[in-house]
C-alpha positions in Angstrom: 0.0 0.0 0.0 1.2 3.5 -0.7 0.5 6.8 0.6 -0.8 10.4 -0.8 -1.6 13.6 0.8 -4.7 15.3 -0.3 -3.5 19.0 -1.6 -5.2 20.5 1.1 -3.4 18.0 3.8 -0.5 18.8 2.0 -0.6 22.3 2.6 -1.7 22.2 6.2 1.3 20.2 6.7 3.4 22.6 5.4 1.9 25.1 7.1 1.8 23.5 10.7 6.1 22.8 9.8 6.7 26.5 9.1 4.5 27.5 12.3 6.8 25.2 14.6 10.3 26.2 12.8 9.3 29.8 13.8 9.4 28.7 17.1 11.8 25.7 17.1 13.3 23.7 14.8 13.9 20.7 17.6 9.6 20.9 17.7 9.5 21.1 14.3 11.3 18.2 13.9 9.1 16.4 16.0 6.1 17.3 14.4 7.5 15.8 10.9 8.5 12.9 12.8 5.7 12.2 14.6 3.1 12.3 11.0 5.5 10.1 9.7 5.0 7.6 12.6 1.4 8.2 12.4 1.6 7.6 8.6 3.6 4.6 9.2 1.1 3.1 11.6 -2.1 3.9 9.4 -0.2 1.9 6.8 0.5 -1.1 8.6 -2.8 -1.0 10.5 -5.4 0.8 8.1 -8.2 -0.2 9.4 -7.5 0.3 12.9 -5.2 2.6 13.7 -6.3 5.7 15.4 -10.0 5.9 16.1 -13.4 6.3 13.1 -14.8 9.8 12.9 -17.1 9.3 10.1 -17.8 6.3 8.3 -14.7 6.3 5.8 -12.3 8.7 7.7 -10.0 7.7 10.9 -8.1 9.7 13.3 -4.8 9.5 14.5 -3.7 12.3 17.3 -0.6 13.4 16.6 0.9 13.9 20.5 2.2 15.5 22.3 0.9 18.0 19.2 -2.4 20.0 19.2 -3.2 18.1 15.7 -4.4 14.7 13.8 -4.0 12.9 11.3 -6.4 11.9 9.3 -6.9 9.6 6.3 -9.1 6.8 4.6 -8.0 4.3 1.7 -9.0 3.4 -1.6 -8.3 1.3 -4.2 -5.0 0.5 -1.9 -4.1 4.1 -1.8 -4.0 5.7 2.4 -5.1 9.1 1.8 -4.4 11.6 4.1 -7.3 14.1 4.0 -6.2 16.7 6.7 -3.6 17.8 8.9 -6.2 19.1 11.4 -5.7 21.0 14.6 -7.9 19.6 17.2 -9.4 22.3 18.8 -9.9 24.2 15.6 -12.7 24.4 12.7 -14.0 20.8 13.3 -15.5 18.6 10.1 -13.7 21.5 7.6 -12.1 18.7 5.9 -15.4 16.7 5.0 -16.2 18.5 1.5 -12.4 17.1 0.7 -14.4 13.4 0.3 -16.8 14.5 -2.3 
């Protein structure tokens, strides 16, 4: 199985990176790290890794980070359809499934 970020995901991740290098490259580092852990365990796990929060979409918190990961698969493919901060916006990523 193989991995793609949505555009949007992509860009959120990008965005949470430059927020943390502002303020620390060692947390920055960490963040990258940790979505690639979480990306790493959604792919050996896909169907139950992190938790369900709608029928096709799952949820892995990205901790000690404010943020999630989250993704579904099809066709073989893990999509990752946001890099979401929890406290933020919730369900803004849902029109990114149609």
């Amino acid at each position: 199985m193989r991995f793609e970020f949505l555009l949007p995901a992509a860009a959120e991740f990008q965005e949470a990176i430059g927020w943390y290098e502002r303020r620390s490259i060692r947390a920055a580092e960490g963040f990258r790290s940790r979505v690639r852990a979480a990306i790493l365990t959604a792919l050996a796990r896909p169907t139950s890794a992190g938790y369900p929060i709608s029928a096709r979409v799952r949820k892995i918190r990205l901790r000690p980070y404010d943020y999630g990961l989250l993704y579904f698969v099809q066709a073989e493919v893990l999509y990752v359809v946001a890099i979401a901060h929890n406290k933020r916006r919730p369900h803004y990523w849902q029109s990114r499934l149609e």
